[in-house]
N, C-alpha and C positions, 0 to 999 in steps of 0.2 A: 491616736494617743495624744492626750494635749499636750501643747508648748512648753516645756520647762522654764523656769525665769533665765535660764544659764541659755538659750537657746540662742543661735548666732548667727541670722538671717541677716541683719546687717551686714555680716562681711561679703554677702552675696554681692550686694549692691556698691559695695567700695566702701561705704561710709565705716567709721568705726562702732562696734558695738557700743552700746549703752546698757550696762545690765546693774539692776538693782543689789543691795550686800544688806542682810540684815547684820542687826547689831546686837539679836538678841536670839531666844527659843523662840518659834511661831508655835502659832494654837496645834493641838493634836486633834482637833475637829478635823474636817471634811469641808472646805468652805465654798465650792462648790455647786453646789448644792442647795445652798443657804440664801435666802433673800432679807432677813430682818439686818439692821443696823444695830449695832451696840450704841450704848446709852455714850452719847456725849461727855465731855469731860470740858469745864471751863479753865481756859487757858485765856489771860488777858480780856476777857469779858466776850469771847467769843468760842460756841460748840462745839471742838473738835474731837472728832470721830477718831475712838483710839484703835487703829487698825496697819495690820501689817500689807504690804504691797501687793503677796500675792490673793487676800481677802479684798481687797479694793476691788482689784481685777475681776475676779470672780463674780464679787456683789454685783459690778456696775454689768457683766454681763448675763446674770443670772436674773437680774431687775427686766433689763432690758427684753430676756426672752418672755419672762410673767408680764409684761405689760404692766409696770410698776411704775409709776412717773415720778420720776429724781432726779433733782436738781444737783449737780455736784461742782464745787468749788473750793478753792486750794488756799489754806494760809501759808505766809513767808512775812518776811520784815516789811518788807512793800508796802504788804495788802492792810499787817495790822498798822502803820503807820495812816495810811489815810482812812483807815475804820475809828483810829482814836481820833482822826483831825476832823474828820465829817461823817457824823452821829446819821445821817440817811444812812449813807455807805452801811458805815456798822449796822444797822438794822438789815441791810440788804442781804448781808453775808449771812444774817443769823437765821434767814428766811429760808437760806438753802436747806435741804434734806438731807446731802451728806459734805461738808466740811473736812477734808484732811489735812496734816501738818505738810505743807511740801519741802518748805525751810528749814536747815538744822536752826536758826533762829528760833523757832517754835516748841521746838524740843527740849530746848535750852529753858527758854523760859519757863515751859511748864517744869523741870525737872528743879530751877528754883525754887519754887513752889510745894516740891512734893506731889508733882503731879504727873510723872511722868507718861509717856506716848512711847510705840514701838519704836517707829523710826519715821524719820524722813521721804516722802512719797514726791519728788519730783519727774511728771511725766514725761519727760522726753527720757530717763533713764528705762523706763519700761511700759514704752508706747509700741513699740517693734514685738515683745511680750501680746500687749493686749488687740494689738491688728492680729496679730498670727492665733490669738482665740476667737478672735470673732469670726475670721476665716472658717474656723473647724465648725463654729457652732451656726456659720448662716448669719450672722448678727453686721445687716447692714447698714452704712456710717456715709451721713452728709458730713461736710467740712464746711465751715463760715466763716471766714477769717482774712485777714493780711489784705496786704496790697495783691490788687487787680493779677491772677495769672497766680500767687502765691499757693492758693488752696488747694491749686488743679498738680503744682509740681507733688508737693506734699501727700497727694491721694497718690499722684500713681508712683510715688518712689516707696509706697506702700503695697502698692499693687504688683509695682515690678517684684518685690520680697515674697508676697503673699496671692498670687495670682487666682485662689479663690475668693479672694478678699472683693466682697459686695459694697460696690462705692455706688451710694446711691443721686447724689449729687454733688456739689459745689459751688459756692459764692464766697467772693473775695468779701471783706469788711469793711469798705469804704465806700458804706452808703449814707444817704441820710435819712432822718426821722423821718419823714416822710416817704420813706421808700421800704417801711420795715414790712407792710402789709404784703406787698408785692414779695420781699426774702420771705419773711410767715407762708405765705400760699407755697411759693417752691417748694421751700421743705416738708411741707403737710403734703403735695404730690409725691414726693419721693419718694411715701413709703417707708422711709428709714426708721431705724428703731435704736441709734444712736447720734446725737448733735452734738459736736464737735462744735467748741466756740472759740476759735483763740484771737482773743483781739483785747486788747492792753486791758488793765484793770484803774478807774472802774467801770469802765465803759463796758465790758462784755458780761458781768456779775448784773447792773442796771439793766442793760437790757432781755437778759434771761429772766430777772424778776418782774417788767412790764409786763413782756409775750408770754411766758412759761405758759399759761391758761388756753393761750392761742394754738401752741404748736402741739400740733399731735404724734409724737414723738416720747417714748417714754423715757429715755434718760438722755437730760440735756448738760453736757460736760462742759467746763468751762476752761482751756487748756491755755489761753497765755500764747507765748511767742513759740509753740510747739510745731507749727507750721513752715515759721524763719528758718528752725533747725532744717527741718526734711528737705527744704527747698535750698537751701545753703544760704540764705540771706543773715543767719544770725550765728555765730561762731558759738561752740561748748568747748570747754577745756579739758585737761586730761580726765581720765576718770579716777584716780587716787584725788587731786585735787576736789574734784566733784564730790566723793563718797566720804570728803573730812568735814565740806563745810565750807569752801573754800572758792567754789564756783567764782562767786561774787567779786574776786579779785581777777580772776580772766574775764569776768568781762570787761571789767573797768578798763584794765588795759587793753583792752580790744578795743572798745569805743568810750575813751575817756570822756569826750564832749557832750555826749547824749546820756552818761552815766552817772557822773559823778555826781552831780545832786540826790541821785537815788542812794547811792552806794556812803560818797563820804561825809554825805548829810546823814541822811536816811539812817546808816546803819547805828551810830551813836546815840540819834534819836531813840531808834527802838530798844537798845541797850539801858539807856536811862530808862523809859517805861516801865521795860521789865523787870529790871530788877528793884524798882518802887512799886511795882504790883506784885511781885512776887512776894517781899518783905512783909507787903499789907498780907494778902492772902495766907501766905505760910503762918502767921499768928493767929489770924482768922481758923485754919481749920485747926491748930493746935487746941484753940480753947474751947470750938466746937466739939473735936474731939476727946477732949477732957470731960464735957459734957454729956457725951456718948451721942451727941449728934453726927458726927462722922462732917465729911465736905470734901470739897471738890469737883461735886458732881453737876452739870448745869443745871439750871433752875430755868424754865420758859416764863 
């Protein structure tokens, strides 16, 4: 019987749960089952996929079993701040195949707009959810990421939770360019049919978009600092804090000095953006759709 999102392997292991909250009704489909993506939605000039947590889940491993090759990658204030500041980047993101809001930032914005998104998909809330499906379903996961020793804790405090859980390999993320042929070849051994990438942005979105064609692996995820969690190198805050929005602020005070340029720069930054993009937009489709062209919807 599969995992529930509520399921609470986590306490196994000491750590405290992470479980997802919707904020809304989910689909009455069967998602499951299902391998297509729903039509993107532009939020800030970038494709995001309007989909609920336990749909995510399901896609990336229902892709994974079809032998589907998807690129998947998360927006937050972060990611769209350095996609509006360097136009590569933003091309890079747009190139992924599946795009989801991880940030209530994102939500926010689009819902400026008129364009709203179900909810907020930050994976380390329902990472312990999607190890414990791929357990059930066979669906085995290299990890690439972090400092030296980082990716090995991360698998097996996964493994310890999910002890059919198929870890097919490991490598930390402090290689260099010239050493990416040699990580490509590992993971093309491995067999694996999920790549786990968590290594800062935009360095792990860029080099998913170089290799992606290299790696024979069908869904290659790009998870961020999801591996600090599991290993304990990176602190999360409560989870009411977490499920408001609110994260952002435990971390800062956790590591002020390493933060605060993301957080009390960054987040104002993207605040202004948005809601001058949204302003534009929102009249944009108003007159669009006064004209009965409707909008919203991204355009490639």
């Amino acid at each position: 019987m599969p995992l529930s999102p509520s399921h609470d392997a986590s306490q196994e292991s000491g750590r405290a749960p992470r479980l997802f909250h919707r904020t809304g009704n989910p689909p009455s489909t069967e998602v499951g089952v299902q391998t297509s993506l729903p039509d993107p939605i532009d939020v800030m000039g970038l494709p995001i996929r309007p989909l609920w947590t336990d749909q995510l889940v399901e896609l990336l491993i229902a892709r994974a079993k079809a032998g589907i090759r998807t690129s998947a990658a998360y927006a937050n204030a972060h990611t769209v701040n350095l996609a509006w500041s360097h136009p590569s980047f933003l091309a890079t993101l747009c190139t992924m195949d599946l795009l989801y809001a991880d940030g209530m930032s994102v939500l926010l914005a689009g819902k400026l707009a008129g364009r709203e998104l179900p909810e907020r998909m930050t994976a380390a809330d329902y990472s312990d959810w999607f190890a414990g499906r791929c357990a059930e379903e066979g669906v085995s996961l290299f990890f690439l990421g972090g400092e030296p020793g980082v990716s090995a804790q991360a698998a097996a405090a996964l493994h310890n939770e999910f002890p059919n859980l198929k870890v097919a390999g490991v490598h930390h993320g402090f290689f260099e360019d010239t050493e990416s042929p040699a990580v490509v070849s590992a993971i093309n051994q491995s067999n694996a049919r999920v790549l786990l990438v968590g290594m800062s942005s935009p360095r792990q979105e860029s080099w998913v978009a170089r290799h992606a064609n290299e790696i024979n692996v069908p869904v290659i995820w790009c998870v961020g600092a999801l591996f600090d969690y599991y290993a304990g190198r990176e602190p999360r805050g409560p989870d009411w804090l977490c499920r408001n929005g609110g994260e952002w602020l435990y971390r800062l005070g956790a590591d002020p000095a390493n933060k605060w340029r993301r957080y009390l720069i960054g987040n104002p930054l993207f605040a202004m953006r948005a809601i001058g993009w949204a302003w534009k937009h929102r009249h944009d489709d108003d007159a669009s759709a006064s004209e009965g062209k409707g909008g919203g919807s991204w355009q490639h």
